[in-house]
C-alpha positions, 0 to 999 in steps of 0.5 A: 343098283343091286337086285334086292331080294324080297324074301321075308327072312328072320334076322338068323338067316339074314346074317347067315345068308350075308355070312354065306355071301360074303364068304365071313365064316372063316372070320366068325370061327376066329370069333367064335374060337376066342370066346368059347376059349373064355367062356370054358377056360373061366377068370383062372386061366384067361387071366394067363391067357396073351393070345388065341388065334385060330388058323387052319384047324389049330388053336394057338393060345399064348399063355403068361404062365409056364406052369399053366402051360404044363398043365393045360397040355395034360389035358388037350383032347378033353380041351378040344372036345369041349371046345367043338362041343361049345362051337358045335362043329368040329373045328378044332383038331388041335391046340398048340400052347406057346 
């Protein structure tokens, strides 16, 4: 049987210290990523919005729409910069729009 560990924790650190353990955190970046994307991009533009996937520090976002895509490009370090504010921690280093 496992060693069970008696340390009063709250349920924050618990699903930290089982993140940690379990070596999840590069799943709940994914995670993360996706819903900060919905959260700061609003109904607009994740109504266009096909795909998002996030590997080794890129944000790859499917879009429907050309001409969102066009727009969208204008602005990427601002995009990038809310977004890492929103996670906070500088995860993102860029963002291809396919």
């Amino acid at each position: 049987m496992a060693k069970r560990e008696n340390d009063n924790l709250n349920m924050k650190q618990a699903l930290s210290a089982f993140i940690q353990k379990n070596k999840l955190q590069g799943g709940m970046d994914k995670v993360d990523a996706r819903a900060a994307w919905a959260r700061l991009m609003g109904n607009g533009v994740n109504n266009y919005t096909t795909a998002i996937e996030l590997r080794n520090n890129t944000l790859y976002v499917s879009l429907s729409s050309s001409v969102l895509r066009e727009e969208l490009s204008l602005g990427t370090s601002k995009i990038i910069a809310m977004l890492n504010e929103e996670l906070g921690k500088n995860l993102i280093k860029k963002i291809v729009l396919r």
